[in-house]
Steps between C-alpha positions, in 0.01 A plus 500: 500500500490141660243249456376570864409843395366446189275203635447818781381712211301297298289442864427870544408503193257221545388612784413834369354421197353170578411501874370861532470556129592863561314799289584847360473743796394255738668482856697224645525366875773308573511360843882331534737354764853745481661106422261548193625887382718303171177402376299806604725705330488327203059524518540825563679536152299230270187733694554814310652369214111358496385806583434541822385846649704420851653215669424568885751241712372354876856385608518253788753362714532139695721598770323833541163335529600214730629810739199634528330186531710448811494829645207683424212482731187269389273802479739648196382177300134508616429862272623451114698861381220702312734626281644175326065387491414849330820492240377086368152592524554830287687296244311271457196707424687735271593163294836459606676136447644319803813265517597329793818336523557211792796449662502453855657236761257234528593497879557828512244562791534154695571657826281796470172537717227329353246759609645794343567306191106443508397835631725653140333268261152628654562811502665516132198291380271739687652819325531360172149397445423716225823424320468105531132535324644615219752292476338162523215692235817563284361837517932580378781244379698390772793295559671249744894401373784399700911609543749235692598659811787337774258400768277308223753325308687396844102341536465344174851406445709421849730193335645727262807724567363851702663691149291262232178528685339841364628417111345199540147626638490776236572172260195316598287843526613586085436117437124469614426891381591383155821740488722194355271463179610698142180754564385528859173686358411292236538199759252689790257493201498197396463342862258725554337382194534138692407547847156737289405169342484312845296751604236537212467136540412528869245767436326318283463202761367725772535227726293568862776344706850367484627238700852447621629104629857478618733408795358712786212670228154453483345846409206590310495832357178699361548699212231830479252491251648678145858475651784613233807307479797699408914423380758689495387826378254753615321809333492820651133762543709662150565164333857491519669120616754454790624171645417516870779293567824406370551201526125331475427170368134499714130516358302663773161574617307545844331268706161522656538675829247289661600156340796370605496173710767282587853498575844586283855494610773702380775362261715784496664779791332802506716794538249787660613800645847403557440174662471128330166305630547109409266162478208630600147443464176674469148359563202661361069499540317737286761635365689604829811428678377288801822339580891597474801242531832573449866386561703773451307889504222372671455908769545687117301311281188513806564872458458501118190317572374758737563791322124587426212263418595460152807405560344151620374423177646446124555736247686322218507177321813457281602181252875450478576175350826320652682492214544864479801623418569671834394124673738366269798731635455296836579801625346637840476888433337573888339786283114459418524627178734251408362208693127557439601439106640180583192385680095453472442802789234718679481796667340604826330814502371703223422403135509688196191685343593392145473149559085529465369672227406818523751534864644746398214735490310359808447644822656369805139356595442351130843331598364351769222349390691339225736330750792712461729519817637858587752563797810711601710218353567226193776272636589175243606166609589206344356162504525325176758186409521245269261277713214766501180425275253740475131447346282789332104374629271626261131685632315126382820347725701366225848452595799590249860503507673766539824407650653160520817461683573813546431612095283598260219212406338713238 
């Protein structure tokens, strides 16, 4: 066995045991790129050697999908398919675990129609209403992980030789996931450990607002009343941990849906649905998007915006401090869940339940009140940098540091 496929082991293994935290008889849902099958494979195996009941396999393809994104008619992407809705949605409330592994061509989707790029993401959000509540209530253990793919690493890596550029990807990708250490596992707990004690010490501020200063920022952010911060681990309804991402290095909560004034520019490319939008800008009053300004994905990122009313206000508010490991890489992965862990970020559209106590168990209307944004979407983009200072106002309007120059000032 080489060290590629041992490194290629020890990540399924992670990533079962650690990301989904897999359980006797429990089912699995992988959703996977055919670039990815290697490391699907290998889940599949660490799966039920955990266990597992069944390992059920949603195999896509790029070139197949960009096809139909060329060729099929706009109404096609205006209806979701019931039957991949009812299959997640039965999962999920029968318990099953959830792993899905990103791959795709940041630019895969440049020259596709932005309308039935926007009508797909509205419809999918649409269908899978049911399913995204009890996700983001961590109703079951879920996962996001990634596999190096040819259109990505010819992204991320273009100066190196065509034949180095997927080695090297799947490099960086077992560097920041902790594959490179003696004990993967015993490394995921003790950052989690880490990233647990940021939060604890957050919670125990409960600041009112945060407030973010840097080139092209000037934001305040409302935090709801009895807001939870969380690191890197969450709890499933049965008690049992999973890592919603691999790699994280964020502490996150929500913001105040009605509470957000001010502007923030990005510091980072966001790759969304196939298609990189750059430099841009948001401007918000109450806590909604009032103005958009971009130089580079200005038609996509106006139809992100517009994709219902949520989707023009925050959901998430996540610390990352700049000298993360994954900012340290000075690598640009054009992959959120890379980039968003290099990088203070937010999300537009929804927030999670858990992150105000008692969420989890509230109704939609109880969710409301408290401030808690819901919509079809929860999109992350990057704005944090070395130059970024952000205060924590207390509810008597003390002001305390909570990031200087881009770190940690507690």
């Amino acid at each position: 066995m080489t060290t590629f496929d041992k490194k290629l082991e020890k990540y399924a293994e992670l990533i079962v045991k650690v990301g989904v935290n897999v359980q006797k008889e429990q089912k699995v849902f992988v959703l996977s790129s055919l670039d990815a099958a290697p490391l699907t494979r290998l889940i599949t195996k660490y799966a039920f050697k955990a266990g597992a009941k069944d390992v059920i396999i949603d195999w896509r393809d790029e070139t197949v999908s960009l096809e139909r994104y060329k060729h099929a008619p706009l109404s096609v992407f205006e209806e979701a398919p019931k039957h991949q809705v009812a299959e997640k949605t039965e999962l999920a409330k029968e318990g099953a675990c959830f792993i899905s592994i990103v791959s795709d061509d940041p630019d895969l989707f440049k020259d596709v129609d932005n309308k039935k790029i926007a009508a797909s993401q509205k419809a999918m959000g649409e269908a899978l209403t049911e399913y995204r509540e009890l996700a983001m209530s961590n109703t079951m253990s879920w996962t996001v992980v990634a596999a190096s793919s040819p259109g990505w690493a010819d992204k991320v890596f273009p100066n190196l030789k065509p034949e180095e550029r997927v080695r090297a990807l799947w490099e960086a990708i077992f560097e920041t996931t902790r594959i490179n250490t003696n004990d993967p596992i015993t490394a995921w707990k003790e950052h989690d450990k880490t990233l647990n004690a940021k939060a604890k010490s957050l919670n125990e501020k409960q600041f009112k607002t945060l407030h973010y200063k840097a080139p092209g920022t000037d934001l305040y952010i409302g935090l709801p009343e009895d807001h939870i911060w969380v690191g890197a681990g969450s709890y499933n309804k049965k008690g049992h941990e999973f890592m919603a991402n691999m790699p994280t290095e964020e502490v996150f909560c929500c913001a105040e849906r009605n509470n957000v004034n001010g502007y923030v520019s990005s510091t980072k490319p966001l790759s969304y649905a196939g298609n990189i939008i750059d430099q841009f800008k948001l401007t918000f009053e109450n806590g909604r998007i009032i103005k958009v300004e971009a130089d580079v994905g200005q038609a996509i990122l106006e139809e992100l915006i517009a994709t219902d009313e949520g989707s023009h206000y925050l959901g998430e508010v996540a610390l990352v401090p700049d000298p993360s490991p994954i900012s340290q890489s000075h690598i640009l992965f054009f992959s959120t869940l890379f980039d968003e862990n290099a990088s203070n970020h937010l999300a537009i559209g929804s927030a999670y339940a858990f992150n105000v106590k008692g969420g989890e168990n509230m109704t939609r209307s109880e969710l409301d009140e408290k401030g808690v944004n819901t919509s079809l979407t929860h999109v992350d983009f990057m704005i944090g940098s070395d130059q970024m200072d952000i205060d924590g106002v207390t509810h008597s309007g003390e002001k305390i540091p909570v990031f200087r120059n881009g770190d940690w000032a507690f």
